[in-house]
SEBARO-252853 format. One record per residue (C-alpha): residue in three letters; x, y, z. Coordinates in steps of 0.05 Angstrom, whole numbers. Each point is the difference from the previous one (the first is absolute). Layout:
BEGIN
REC | aa | east | north | up
REC | ALA | X | Y | Z
...
//
This chain:
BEGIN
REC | aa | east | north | up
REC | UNK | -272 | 416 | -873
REC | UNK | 77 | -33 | 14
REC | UNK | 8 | 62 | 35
REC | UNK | -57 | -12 | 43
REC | UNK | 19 | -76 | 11
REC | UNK | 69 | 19 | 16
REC | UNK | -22 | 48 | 53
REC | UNK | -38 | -52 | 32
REC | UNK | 57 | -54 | 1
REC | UNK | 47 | 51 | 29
REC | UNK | -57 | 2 | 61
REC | UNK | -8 | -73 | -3
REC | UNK | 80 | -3 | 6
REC | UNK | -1 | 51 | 54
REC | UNK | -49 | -30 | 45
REC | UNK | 37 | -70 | -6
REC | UNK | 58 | 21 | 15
REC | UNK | -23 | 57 | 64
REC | UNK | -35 | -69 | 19
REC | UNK | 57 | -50 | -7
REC | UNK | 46 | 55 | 42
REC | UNK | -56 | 2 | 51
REC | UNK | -4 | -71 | 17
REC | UNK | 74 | -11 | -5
REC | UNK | 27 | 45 | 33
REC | UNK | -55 | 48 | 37
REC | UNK | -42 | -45 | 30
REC | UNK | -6 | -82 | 19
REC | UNK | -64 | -29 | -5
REC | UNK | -3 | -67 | 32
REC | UNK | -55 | -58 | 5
REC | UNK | 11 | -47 | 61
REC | UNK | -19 | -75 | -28
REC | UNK | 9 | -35 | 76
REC | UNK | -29 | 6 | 74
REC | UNK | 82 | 17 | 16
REC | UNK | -14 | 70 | 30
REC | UNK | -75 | -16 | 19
REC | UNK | -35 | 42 | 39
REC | UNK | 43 | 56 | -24
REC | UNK | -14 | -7 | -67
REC | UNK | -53 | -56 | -20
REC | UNK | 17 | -48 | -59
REC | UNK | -4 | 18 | -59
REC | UNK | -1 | 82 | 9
REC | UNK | 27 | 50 | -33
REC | UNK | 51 | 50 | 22
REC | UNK | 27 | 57 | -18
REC | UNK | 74 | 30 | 20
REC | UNK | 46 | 47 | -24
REC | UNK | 77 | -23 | -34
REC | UNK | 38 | 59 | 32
REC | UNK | -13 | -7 | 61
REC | UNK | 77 | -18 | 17
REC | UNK | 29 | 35 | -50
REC | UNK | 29 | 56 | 58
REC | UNK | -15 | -49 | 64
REC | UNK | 2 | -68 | 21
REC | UNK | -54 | -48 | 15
REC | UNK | -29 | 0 | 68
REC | UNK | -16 | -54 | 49
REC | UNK | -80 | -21 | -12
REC | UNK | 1 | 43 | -71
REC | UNK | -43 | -60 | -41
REC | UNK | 38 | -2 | -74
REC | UNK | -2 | -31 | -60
REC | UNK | 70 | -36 | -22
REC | UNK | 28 | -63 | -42
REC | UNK | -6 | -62 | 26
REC | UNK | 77 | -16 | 11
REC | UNK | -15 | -71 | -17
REC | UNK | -26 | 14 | -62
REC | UNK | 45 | 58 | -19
REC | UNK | 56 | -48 | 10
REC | UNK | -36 | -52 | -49
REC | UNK | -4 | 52 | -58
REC | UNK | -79 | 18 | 21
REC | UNK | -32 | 60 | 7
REC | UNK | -38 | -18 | 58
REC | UNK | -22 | 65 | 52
REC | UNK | -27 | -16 | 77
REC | UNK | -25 | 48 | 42
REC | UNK | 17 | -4 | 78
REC | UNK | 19 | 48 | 62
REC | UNK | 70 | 17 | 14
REC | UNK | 11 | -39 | 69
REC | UNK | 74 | 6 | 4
REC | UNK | 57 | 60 | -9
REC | UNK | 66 | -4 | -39
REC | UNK | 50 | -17 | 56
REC | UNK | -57 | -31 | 40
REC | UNK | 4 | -63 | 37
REC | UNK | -73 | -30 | -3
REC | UNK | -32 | -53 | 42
REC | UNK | -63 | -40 | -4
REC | UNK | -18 | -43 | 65
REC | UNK | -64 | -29 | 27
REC | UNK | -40 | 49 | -43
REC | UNK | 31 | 60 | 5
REC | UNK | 53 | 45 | -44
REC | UNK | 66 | 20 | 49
REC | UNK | 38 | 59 | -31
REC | UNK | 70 | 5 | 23
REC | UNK | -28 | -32 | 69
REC | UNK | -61 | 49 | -1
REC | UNK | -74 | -25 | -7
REC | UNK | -27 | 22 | -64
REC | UNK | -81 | 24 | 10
REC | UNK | -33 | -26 | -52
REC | UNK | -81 | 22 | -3
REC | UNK | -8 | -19 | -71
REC | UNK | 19 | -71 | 12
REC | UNK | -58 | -46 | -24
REC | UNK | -32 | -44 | 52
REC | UNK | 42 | -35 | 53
REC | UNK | 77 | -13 | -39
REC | UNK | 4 | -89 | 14
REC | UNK | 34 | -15 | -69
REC | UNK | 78 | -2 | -9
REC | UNK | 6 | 50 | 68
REC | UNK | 55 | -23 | 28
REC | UNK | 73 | -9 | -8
REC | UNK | 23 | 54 | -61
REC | UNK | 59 | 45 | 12
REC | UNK | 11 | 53 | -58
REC | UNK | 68 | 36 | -5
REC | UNK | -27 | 59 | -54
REC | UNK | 57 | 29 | -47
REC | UNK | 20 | 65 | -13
REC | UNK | -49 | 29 | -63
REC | UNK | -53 | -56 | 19
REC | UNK | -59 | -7 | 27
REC | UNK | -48 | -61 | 31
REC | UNK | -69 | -5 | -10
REC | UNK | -53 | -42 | 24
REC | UNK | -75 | -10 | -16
REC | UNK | -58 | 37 | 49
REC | UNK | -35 | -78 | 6
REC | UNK | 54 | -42 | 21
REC | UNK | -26 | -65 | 0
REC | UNK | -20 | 11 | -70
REC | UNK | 62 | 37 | -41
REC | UNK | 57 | -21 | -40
REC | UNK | 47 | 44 | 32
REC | UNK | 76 | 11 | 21
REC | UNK | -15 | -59 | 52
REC | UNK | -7 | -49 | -69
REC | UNK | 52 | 28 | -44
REC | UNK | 66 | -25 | 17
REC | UNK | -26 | -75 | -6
REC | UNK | -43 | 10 | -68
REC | UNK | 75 | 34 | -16
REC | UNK | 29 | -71 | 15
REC | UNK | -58 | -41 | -36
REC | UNK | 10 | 48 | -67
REC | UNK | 73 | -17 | 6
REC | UNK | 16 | 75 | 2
REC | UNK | 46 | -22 | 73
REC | UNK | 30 | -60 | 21
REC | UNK | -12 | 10 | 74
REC | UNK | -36 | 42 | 49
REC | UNK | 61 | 46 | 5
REC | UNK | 4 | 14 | -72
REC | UNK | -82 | 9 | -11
REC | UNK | -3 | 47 | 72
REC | UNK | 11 | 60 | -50
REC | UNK | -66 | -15 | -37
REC | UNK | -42 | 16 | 59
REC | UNK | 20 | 76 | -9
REC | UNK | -25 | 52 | -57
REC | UNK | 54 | 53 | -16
REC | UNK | -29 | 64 | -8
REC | UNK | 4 | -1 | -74
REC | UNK | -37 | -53 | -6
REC | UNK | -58 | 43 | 27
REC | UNK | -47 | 26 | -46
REC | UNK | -48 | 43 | 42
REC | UNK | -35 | 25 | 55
REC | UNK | -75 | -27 | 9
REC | UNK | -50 | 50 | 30
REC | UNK | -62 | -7 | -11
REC | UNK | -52 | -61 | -17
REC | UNK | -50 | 20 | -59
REC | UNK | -31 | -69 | -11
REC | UNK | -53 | -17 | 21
REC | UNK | -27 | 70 | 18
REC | UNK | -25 | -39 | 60
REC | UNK | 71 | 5 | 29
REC | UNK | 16 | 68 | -31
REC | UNK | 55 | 29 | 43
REC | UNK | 63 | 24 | 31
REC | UNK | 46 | -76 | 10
REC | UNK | 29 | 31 | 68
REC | UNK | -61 | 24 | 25
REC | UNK | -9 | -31 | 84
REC | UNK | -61 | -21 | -27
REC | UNK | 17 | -39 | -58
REC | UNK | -19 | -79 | 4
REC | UNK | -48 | 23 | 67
REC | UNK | -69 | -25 | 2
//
């Protein structure tokens, strides 16, 4: 009989900890609580990404990932966002009248949500080596880079704008996957980069 119980706590044991190593380090499995990358993914569904993606490569412009909120990483919280990678380390990017500049260059955007009117004007980014800047798919709606520096300044983690510019980035350890796919709802089942993705 303890031999019997002891067989199934070592399966028990096994399971918990095949489980554990899949979630942690395997996959990411992500639910989106806001509108911030609406129509992309709708609020509150569920994604599903994979933790390696970068272990060998870096992240690519428009890859949509799942990172810590530098904010809230700086407070002592584990808080994670997920967003698309807008700008490059090295990158110099630009927001005016509605559209992203990169290095001088029109960025073309077709996931953008709706016509862009909110906070669309008048950003300059200066991206650092090892960093990254991302920005929500619904722009008028999405706590993003564009927001960072000055709830930096309110949380007293900068004294100025200079100081709180570097909270607007996400270094690339501070990214914790690669999203793929939506599961939830099975309504929206799908590839995240697919053209037709947010169509209607």
């Amino acid at each position: 009989m303890l031999k019997e119980v002891l067989s199934w706590v070592e399966v028990i044991v096994i399971a918990v900890a095949l489980a554990f190593f899949i979630d942690n380090v395997i996959i990411i499995n992500a639910t989106v609580p806001s509108g911030s990358m609406e129509k992309t993914i709708m609020t509150h569904s569920r994604v599903l990404g994979t933790r390696f993606a970068y272990w060998k490569s870096s992240p690519k412009r428009g890859d949509i990932v799942v990172f810590r909120y530098p904010i809230d990483d700086a407070l002592g919280k584990n808080t994670h966002y997920i967003k698309r990678i807008i700008g490059l380390p090295g990158e110099k990017v630009e927001i005016k009248e509605g559209a992203v500049y990169i290095d001088g260059k029109k960025l073309e955007e077709s996931y953008i949500n709706g016509t862009w009117t909110v906070e669309n004007d008048g950003f300059t980014f200066e991206v650092p080596e090892g960093e990254y800047l991302m920005l929500g798919d619904n722009r008028n709606n999405s706590n993003d880079a564009r927001y960072w520096p000055s709830l930096a300044i309110r949380e007293g983690l900068a004294a100025n704008e200079k100081e709180a510019m570097q909270y607007a980035f996400v270094p690339k350890k501070k990214i914790l996957g690669k999203a793929y796919i939506c599961y939830w709802p099975f309504s929206d089942f799908g590839s995240l980069y697919s053209e037709n993705r947010g169509k209607s």
